[in-house]
DSSP file (Angstrom, degrees, kcal/mol; ACC not computed):
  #  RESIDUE AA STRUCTURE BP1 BP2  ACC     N-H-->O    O-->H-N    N-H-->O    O-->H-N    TCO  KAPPA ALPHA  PHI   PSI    X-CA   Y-CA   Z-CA
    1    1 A X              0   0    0      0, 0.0     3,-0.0     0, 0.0     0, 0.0   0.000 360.0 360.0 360.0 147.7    6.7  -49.9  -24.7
    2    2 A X     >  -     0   0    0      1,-0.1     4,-0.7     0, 0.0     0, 0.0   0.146 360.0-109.1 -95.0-171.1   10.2  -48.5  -26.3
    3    3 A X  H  > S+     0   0    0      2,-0.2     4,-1.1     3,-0.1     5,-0.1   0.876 119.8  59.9 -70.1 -69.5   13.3  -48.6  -23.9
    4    4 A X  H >> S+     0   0    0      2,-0.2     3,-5.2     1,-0.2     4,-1.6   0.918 113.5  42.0 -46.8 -87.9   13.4  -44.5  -23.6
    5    5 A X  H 3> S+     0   0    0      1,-0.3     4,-2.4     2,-0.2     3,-0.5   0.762 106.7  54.5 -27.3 -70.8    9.8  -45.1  -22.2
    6    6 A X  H 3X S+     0   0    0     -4,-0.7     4,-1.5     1,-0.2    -1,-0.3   0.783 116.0  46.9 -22.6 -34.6   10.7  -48.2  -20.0
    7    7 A X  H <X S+     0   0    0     -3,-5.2     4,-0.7    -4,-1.1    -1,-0.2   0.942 109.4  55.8 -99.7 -32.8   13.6  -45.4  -18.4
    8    8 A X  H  X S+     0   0    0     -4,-1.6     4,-2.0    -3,-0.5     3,-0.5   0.792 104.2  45.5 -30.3 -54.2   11.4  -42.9  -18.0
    9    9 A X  H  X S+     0   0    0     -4,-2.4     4,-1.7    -5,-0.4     5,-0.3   0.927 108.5  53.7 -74.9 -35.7    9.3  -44.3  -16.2
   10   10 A X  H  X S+     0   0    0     -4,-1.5     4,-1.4    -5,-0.5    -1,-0.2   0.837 105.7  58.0 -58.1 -16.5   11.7  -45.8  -13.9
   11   11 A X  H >X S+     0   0    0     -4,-0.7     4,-1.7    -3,-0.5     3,-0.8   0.980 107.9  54.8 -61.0 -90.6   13.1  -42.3  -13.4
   12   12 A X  H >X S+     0   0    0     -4,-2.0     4,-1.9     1,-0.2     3,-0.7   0.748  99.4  56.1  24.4-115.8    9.6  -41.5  -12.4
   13   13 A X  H >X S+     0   0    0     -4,-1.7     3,-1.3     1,-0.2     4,-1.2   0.787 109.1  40.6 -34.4 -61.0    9.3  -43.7  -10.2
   14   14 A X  H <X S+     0   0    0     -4,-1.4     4,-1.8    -3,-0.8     3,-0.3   0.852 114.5  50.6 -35.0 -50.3   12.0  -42.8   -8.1
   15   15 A X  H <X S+     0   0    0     -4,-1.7     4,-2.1    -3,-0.7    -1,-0.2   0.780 113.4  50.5 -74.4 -19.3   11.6  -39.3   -8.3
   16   16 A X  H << S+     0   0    0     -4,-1.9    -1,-0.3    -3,-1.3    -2,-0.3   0.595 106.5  50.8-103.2   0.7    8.2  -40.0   -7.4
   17   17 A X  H >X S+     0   0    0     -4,-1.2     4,-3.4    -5,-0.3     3,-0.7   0.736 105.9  54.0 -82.9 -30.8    8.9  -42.2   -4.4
   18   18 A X  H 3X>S+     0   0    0     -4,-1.8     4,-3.8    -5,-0.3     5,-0.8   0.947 107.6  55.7 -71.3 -45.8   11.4  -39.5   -2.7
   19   19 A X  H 3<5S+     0   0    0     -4,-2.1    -1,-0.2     3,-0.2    77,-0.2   0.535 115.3  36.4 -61.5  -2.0    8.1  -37.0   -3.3
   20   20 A X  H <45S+     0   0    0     -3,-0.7     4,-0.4     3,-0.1    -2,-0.2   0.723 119.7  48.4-105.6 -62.2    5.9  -39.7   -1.1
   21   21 A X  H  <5S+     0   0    0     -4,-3.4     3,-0.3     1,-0.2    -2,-0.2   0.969 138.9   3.3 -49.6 -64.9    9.2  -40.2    1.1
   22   22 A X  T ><5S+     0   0    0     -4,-3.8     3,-1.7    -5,-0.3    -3,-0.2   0.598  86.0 113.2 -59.6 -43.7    9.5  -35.9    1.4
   23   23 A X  T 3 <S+     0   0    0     -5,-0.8    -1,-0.2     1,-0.3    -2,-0.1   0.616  93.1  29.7 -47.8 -39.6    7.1  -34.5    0.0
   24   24 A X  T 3  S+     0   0    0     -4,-0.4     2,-0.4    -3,-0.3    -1,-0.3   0.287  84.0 115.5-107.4   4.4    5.9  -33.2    3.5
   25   25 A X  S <  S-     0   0    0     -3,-1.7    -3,-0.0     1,-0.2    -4,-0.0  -0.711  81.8-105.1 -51.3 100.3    9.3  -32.9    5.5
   26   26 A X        -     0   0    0     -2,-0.4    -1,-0.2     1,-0.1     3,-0.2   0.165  30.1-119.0 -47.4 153.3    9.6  -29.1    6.3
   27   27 A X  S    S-     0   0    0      1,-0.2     2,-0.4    -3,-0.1    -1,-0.1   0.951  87.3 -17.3 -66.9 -48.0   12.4  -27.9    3.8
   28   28 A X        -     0   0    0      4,-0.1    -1,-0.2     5,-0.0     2,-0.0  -0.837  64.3-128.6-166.0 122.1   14.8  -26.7    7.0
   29   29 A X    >   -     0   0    0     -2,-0.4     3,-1.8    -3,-0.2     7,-0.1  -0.310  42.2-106.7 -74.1 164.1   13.9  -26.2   10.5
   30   30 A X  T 3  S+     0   0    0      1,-0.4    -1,-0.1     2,-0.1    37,-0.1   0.223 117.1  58.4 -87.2  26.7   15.3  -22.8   11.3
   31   31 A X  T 3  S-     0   0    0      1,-0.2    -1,-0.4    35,-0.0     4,-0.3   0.446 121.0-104.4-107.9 -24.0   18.0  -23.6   13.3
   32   32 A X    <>  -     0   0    0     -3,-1.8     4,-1.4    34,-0.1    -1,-0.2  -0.430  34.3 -92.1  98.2 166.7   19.3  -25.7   10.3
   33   33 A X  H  > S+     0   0    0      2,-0.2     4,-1.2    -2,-0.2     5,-0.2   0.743 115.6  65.9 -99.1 -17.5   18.9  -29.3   10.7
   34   34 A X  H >> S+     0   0    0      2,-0.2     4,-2.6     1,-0.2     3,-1.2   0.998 111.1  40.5 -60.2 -56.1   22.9  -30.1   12.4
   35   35 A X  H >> S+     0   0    0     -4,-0.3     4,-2.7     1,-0.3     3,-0.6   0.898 113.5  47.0 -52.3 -53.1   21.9  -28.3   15.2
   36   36 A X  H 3X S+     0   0    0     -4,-1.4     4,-1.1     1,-0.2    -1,-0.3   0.525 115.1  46.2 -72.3  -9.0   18.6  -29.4   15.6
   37   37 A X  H << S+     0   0    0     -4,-1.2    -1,-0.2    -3,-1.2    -2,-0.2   0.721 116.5  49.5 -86.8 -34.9   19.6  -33.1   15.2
   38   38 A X  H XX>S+     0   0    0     -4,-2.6     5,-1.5    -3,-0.6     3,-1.0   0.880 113.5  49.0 -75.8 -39.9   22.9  -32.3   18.0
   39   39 A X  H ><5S+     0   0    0     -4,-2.7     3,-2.6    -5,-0.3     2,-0.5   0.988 109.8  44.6 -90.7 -58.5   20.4  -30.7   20.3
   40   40 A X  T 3<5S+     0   0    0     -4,-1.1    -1,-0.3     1,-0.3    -2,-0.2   0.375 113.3  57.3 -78.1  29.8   17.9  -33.5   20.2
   41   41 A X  T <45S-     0   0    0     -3,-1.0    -1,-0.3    -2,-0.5    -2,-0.2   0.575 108.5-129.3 -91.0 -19.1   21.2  -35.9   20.6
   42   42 A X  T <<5 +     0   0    0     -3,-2.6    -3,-0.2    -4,-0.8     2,-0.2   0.413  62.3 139.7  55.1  17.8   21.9  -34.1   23.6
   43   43 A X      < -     0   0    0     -5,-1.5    -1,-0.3    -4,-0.3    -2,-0.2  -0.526  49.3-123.8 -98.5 167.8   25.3  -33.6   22.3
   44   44 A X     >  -     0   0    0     -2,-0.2     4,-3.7     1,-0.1     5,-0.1  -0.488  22.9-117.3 -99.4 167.4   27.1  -30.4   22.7
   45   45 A X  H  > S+     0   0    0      2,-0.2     4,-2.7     3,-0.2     5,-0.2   0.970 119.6  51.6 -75.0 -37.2   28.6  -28.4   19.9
   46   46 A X  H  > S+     0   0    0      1,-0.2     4,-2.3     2,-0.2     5,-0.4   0.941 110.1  51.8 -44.8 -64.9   32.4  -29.3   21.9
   47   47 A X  H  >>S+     0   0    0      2,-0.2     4,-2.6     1,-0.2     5,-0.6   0.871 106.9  50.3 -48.6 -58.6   31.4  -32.9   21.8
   48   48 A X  H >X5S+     0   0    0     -4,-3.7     4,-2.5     1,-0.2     3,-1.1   0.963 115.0  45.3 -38.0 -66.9   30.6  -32.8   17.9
   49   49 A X  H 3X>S+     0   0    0     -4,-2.7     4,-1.6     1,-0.3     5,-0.6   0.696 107.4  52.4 -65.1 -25.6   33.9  -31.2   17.2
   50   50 A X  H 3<5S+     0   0    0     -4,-2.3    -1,-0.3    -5,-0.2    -3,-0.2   0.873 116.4  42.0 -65.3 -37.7   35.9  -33.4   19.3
   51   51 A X  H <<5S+     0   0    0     -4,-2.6    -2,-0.2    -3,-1.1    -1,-0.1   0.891 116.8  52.0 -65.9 -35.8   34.0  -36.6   17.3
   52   52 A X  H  <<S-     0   0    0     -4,-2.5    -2,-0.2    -5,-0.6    -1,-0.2   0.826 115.3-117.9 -79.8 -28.6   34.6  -34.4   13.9
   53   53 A X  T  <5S+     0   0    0     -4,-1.6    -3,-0.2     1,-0.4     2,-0.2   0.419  76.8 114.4 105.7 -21.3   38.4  -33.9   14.7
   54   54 A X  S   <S-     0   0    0     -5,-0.6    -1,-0.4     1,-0.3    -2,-0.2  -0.724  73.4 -86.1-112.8 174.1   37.6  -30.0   14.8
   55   55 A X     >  -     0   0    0     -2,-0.2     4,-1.1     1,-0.1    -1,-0.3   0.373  34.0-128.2 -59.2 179.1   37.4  -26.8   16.5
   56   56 A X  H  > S+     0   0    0      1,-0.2     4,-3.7     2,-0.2     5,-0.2   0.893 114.0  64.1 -63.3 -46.9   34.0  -25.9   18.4
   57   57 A X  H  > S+     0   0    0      2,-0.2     4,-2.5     3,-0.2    -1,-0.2   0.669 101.1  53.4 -64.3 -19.1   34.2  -22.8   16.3
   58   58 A X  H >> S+     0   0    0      2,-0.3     3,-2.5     1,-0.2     4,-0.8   0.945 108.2  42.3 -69.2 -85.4   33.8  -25.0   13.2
   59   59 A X  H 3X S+     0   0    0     -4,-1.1     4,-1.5     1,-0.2    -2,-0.2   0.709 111.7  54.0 -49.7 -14.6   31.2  -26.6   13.9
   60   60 A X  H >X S+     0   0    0     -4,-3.7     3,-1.1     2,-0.2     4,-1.0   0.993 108.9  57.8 -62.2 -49.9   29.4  -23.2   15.3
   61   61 A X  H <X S+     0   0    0     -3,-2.5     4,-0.5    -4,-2.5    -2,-0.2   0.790 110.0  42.0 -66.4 -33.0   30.5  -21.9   11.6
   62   62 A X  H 3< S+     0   0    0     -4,-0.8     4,-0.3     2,-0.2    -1,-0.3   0.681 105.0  65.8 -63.2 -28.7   28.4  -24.8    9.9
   63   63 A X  H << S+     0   0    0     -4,-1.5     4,-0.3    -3,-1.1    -2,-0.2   0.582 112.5  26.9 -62.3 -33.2   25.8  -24.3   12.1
   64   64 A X  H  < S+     0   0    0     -4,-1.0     4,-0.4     2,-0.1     6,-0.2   0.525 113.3  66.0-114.2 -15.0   25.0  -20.8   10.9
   65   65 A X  S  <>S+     0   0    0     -4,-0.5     6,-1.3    -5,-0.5     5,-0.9   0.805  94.1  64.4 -62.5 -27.4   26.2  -21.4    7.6
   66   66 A X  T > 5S+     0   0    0     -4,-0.3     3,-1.9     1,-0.2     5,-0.2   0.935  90.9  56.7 -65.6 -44.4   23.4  -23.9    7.2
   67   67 A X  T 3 5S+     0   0    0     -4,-0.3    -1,-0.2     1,-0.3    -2,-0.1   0.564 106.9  54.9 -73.1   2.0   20.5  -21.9    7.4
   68   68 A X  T 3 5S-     0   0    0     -4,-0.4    -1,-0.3    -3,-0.4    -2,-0.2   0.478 107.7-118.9 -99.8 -17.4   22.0  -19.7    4.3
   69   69 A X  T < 5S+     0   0    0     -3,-1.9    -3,-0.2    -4,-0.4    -2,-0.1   0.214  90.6 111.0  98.9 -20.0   22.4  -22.6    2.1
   70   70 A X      < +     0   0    0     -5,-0.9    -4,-0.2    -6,-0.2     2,-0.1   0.481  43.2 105.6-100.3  15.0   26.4  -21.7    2.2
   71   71 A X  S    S-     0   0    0     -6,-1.3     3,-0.0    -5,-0.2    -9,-0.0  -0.518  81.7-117.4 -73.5 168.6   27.6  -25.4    4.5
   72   72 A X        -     0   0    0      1,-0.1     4,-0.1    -2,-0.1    -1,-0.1   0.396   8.0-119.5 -97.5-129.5   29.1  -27.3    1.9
   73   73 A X  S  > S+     0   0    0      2,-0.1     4,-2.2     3,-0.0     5,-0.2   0.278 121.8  56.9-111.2 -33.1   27.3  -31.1    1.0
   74   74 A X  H >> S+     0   0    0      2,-0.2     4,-2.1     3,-0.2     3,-1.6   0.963 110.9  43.1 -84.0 -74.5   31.1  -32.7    2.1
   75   75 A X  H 3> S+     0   0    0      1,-0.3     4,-0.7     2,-0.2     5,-0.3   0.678 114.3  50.7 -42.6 -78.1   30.6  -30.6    5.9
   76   76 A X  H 3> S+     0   0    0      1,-0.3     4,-1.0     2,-0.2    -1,-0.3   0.521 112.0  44.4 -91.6 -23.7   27.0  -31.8    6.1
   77   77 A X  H XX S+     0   0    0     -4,-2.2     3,-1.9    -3,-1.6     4,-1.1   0.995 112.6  58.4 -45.4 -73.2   28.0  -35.6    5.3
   78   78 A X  H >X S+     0   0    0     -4,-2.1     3,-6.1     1,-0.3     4,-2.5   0.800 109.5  35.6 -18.6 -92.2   30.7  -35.1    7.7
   79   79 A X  H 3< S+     0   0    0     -4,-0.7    -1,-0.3     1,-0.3     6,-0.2   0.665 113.5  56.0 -67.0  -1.1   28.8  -34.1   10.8
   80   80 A X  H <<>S+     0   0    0     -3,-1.9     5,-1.0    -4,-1.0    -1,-0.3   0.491 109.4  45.4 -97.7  17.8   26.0  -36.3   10.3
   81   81 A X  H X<5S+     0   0    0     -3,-6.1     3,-2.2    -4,-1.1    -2,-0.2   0.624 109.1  57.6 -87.9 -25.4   28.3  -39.4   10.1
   82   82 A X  T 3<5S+     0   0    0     -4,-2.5    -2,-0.1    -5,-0.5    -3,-0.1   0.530 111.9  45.6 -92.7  14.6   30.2  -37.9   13.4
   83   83 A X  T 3 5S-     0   0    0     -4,-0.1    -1,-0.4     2,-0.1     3,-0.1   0.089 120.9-114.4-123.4  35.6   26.4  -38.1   15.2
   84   84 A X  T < 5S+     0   0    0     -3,-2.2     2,-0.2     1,-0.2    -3,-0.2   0.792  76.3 114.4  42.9  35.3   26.0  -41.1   13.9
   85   85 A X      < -     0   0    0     -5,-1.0     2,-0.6    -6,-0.2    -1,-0.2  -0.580  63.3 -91.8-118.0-166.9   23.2  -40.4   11.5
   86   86 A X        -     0   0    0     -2,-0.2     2,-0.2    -3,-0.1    -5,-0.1  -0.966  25.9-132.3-118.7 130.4   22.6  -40.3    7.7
   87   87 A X        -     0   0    0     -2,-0.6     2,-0.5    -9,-0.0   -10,-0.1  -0.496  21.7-163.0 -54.0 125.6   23.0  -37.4    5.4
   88   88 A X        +     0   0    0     -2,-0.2     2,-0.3     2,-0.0    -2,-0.0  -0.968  15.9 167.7-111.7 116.2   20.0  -36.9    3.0
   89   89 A X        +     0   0    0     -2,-0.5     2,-0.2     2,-0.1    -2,-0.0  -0.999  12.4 151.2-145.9 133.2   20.4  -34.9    0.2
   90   90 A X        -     0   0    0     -2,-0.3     2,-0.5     2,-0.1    -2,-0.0  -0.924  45.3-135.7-158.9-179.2   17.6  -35.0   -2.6
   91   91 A X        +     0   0    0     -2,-0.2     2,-0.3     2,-0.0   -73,-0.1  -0.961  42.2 179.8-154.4  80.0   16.2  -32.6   -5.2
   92   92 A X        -     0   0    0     -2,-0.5     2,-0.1   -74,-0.1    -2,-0.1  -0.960  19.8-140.3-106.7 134.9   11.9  -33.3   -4.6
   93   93 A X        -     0   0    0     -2,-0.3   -70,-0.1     1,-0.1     4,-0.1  -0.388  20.6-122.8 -69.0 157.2    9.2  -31.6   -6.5
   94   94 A X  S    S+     0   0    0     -2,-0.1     2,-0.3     1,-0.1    -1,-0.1   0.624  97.1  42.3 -76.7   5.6    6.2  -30.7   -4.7
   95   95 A X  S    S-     0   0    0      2,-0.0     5,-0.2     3,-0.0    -1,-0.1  -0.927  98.7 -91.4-138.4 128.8    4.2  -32.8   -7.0
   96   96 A X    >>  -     0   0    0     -2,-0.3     4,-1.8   -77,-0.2     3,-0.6   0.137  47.4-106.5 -46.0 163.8    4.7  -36.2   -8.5
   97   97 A X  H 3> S+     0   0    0      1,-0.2     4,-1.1     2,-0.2     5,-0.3   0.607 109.6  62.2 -63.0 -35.0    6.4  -36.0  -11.5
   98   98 A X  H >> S+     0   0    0      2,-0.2     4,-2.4     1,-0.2     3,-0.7   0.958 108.8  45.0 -68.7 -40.7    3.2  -36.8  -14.0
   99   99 A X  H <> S+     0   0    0     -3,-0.6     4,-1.0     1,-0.3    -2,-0.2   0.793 108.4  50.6 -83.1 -38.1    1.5  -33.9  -12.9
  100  100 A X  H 3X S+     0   0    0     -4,-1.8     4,-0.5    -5,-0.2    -1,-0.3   0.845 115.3  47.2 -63.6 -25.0    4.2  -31.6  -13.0
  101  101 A X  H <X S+     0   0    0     -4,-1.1     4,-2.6    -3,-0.7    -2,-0.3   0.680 113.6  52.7 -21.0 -63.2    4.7  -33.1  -16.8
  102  102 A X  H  < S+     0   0    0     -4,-2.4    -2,-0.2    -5,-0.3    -3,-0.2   0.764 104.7  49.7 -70.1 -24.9    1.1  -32.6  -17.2
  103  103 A X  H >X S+     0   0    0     -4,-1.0     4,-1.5    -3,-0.1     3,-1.0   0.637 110.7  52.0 -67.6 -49.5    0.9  -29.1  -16.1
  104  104 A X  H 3X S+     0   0    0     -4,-0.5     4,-2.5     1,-0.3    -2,-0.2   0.791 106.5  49.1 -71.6 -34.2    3.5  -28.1  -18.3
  105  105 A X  H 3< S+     0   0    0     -4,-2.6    -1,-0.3     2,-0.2    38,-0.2   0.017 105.4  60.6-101.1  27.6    2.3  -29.6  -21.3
  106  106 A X  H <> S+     0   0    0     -3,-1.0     4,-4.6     3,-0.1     5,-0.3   0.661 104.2  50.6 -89.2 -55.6   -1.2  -27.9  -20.5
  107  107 A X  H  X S+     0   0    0     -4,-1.5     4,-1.4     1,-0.3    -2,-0.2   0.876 116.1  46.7 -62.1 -36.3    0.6  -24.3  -20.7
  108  108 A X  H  X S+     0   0    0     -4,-2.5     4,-1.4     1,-0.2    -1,-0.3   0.886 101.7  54.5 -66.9 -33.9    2.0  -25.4  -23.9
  109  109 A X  H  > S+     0   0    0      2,-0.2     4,-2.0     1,-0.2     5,-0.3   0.829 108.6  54.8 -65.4 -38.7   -0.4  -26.6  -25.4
  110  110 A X  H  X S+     0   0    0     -4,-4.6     4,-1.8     3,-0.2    -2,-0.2   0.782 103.1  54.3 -54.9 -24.7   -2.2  -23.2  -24.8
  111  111 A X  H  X S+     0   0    0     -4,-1.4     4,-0.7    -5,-0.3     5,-0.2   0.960 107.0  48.9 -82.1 -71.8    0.1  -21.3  -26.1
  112  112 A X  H  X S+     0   0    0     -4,-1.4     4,-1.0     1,-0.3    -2,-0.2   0.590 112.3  49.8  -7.0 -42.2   -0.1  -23.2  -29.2
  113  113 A X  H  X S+     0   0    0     -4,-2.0     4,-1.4     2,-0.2    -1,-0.3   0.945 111.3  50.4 -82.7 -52.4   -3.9  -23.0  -29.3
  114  114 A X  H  X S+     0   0    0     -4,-1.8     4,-3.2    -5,-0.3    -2,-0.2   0.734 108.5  47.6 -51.1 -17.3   -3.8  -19.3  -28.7
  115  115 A X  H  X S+     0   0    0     -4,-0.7     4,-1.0     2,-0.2    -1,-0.2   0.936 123.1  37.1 -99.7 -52.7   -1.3  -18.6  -31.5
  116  116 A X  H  X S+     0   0    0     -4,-1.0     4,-0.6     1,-0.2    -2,-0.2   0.857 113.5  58.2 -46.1 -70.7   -3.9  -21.1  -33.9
  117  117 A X  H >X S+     0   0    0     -4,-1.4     4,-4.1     1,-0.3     3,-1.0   0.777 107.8  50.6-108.0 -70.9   -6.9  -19.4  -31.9
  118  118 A X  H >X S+     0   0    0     -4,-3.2     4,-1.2     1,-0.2     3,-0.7   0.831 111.4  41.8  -7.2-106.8   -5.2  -16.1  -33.4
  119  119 A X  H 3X S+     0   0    0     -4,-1.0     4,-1.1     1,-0.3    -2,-0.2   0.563 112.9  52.1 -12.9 -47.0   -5.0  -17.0  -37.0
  120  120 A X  H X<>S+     0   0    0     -3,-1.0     5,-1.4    -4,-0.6     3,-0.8   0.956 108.5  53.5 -84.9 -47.4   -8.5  -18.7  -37.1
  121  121 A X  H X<5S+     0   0    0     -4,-4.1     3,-1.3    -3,-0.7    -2,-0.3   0.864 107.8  50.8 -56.1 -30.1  -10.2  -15.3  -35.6
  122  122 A X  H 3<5S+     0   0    0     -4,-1.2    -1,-0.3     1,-0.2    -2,-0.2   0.868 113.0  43.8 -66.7 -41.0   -8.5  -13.2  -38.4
  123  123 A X  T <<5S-     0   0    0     -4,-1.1    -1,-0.2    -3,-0.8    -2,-0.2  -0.161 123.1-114.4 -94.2  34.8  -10.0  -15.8  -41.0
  124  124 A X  T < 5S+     0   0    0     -3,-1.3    -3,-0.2     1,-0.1    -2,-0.1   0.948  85.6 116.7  27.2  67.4  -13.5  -15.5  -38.8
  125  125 A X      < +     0   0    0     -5,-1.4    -4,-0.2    -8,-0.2    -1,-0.1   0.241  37.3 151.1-123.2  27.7  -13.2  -18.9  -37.9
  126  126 A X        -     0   0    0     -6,-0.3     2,-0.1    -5,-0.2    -8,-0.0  -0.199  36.7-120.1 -86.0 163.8  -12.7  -19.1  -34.2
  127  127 A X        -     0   0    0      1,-0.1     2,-0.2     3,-0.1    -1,-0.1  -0.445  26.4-115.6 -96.9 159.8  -13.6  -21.7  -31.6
  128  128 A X     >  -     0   0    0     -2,-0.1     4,-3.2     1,-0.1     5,-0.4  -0.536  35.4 -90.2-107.4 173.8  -15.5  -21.3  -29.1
  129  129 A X  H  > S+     0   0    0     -2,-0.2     4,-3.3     1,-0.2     5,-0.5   0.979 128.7  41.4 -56.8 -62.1  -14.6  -21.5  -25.3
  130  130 A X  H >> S+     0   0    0      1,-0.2     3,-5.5     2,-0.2     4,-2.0   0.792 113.8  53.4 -45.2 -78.4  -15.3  -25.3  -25.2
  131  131 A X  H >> S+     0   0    0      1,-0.3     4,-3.7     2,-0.2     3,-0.7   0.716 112.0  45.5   9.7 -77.2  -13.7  -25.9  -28.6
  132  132 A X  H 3X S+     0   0    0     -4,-3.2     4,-4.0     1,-0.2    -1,-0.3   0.795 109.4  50.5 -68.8 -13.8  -10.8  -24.4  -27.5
  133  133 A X  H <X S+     0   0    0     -3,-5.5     4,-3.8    -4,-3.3    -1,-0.2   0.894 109.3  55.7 -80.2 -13.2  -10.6  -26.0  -24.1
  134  134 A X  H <X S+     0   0    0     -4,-2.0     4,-2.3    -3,-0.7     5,-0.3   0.987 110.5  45.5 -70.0 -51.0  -11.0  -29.4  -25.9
  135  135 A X  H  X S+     0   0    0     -4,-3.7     4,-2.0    -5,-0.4     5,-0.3   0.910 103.9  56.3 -62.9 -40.2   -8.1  -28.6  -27.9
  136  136 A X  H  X S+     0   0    0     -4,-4.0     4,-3.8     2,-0.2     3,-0.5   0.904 111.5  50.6   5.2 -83.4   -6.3  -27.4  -25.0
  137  137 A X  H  X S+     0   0    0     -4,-3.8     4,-2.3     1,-0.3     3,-0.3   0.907 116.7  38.8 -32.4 -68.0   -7.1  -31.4  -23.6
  138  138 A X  H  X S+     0   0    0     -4,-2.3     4,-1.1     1,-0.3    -1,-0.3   0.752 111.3  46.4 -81.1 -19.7   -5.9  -33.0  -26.6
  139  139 A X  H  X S+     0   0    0     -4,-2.0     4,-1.5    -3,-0.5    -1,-0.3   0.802 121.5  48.8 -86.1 -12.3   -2.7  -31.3  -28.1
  140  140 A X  H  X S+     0   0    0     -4,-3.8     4,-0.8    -3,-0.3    -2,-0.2   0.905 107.9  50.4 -77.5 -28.1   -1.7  -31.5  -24.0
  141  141 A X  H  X S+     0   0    0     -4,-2.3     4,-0.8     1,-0.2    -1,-0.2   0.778 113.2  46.9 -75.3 -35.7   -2.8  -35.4  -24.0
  142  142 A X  H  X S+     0   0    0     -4,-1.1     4,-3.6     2,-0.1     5,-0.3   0.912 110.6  54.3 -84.0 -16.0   -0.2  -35.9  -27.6
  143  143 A X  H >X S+     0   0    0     -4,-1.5     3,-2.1   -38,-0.2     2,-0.8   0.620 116.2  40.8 -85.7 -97.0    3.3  -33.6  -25.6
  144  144 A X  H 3< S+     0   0    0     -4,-0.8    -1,-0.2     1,-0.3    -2,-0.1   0.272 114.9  49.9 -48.6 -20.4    3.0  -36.1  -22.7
  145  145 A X  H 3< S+     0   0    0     -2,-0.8    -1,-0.3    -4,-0.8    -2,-0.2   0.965 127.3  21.7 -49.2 -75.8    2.5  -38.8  -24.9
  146  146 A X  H << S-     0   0    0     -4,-3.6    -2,-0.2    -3,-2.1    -3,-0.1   0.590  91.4-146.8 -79.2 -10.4    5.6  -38.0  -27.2
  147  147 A X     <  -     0   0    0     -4,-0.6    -4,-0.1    -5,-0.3    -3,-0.0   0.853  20.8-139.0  23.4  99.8    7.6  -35.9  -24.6
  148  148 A X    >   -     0   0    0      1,-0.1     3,-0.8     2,-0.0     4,-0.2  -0.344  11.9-127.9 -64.3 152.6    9.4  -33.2  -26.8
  149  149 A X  T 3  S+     0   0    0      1,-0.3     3,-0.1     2,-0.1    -1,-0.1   0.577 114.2  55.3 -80.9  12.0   12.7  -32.1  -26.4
  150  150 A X  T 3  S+     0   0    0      1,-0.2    -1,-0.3     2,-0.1    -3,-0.0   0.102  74.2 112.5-117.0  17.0   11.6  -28.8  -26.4
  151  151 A X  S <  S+     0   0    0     -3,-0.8    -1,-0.2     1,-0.1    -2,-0.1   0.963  92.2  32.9 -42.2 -78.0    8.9  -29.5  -23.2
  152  152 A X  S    S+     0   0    0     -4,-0.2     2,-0.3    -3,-0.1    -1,-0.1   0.558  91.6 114.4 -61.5 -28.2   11.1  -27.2  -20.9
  153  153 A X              0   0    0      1,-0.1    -3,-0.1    -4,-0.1    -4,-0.0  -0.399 360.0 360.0 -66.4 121.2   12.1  -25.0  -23.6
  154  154 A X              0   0    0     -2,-0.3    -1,-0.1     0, 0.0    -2,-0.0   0.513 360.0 360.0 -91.8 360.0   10.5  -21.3  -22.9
């Protein structure tokens, strides 16, 4: 196995342990997740901000700022250090990573048989529905193989 394989996969793996870790952890309860971690702390929003060094009104402004996506990553480290928790911040697909890989290099490889698929029906040669799905199978089985750089590319 090359190196570039060998890193891949270790890439992989990771990405595909955080999807195990995640995969089923609601994206964001709808209070946003400070609040809802400060209210089952019991602590009060005064009590954050006194730990945090700022107003109440701050943290109220992070608080609704979260569910919009527009708290910063620096604020959301912040207050979950000043409740004594850990900040998680991770980028998971909803499906390990081979199968997203694998999926992609289905639709390409269809496109690629259709455009062939074309060509052969103009010269009455065309495959038939198995035919084509086999080829389907197999030009998708060589892009996951060889991973192109042009995999992503639309």
């Amino acid at each position: 196995m090359s190196i570039e394989k060998i890193v891949a996969k270790q890439y992989r793996d990771k990405v595909n342990h955080a999807v195990n870790q995640f995969g089923s952890l609601p994206i964001l309860p709808q209070e946003g997740w400070i609040r809802t971690v400060r209210k089952a702390l019991g602590m009060s929003g005064t009590q954050l901000a006194k730990r945090l060094g700022v107003t109440k009104a701050r943290v109220s402004k992070a608080e609704q700022d979260e569910p919009t996506g527009s708290v910063t990553l620096k604020s959301m480290q912040a207050m979950a250090e000043a409740m004594d928790c850990k900040f998680v911040y991770a980028v998971v697909p909803k499906q390990n990573v081979e199968e997203v890989i694998k999926l992609r290099a289905i639709d390409k490889a269809r496109i690629q048989v259709k455009a062939a698929s074309i060509h052969m029906a103009l010269e009455a040669q065309s495959l038939n529905k198995e035919q084509l799905n086999f080829e389907v199978k197999r030009i998708a089985a060589q892009i996951m193989d060889k991973m192109p750089a042009d995999l992503w590319n639309d």
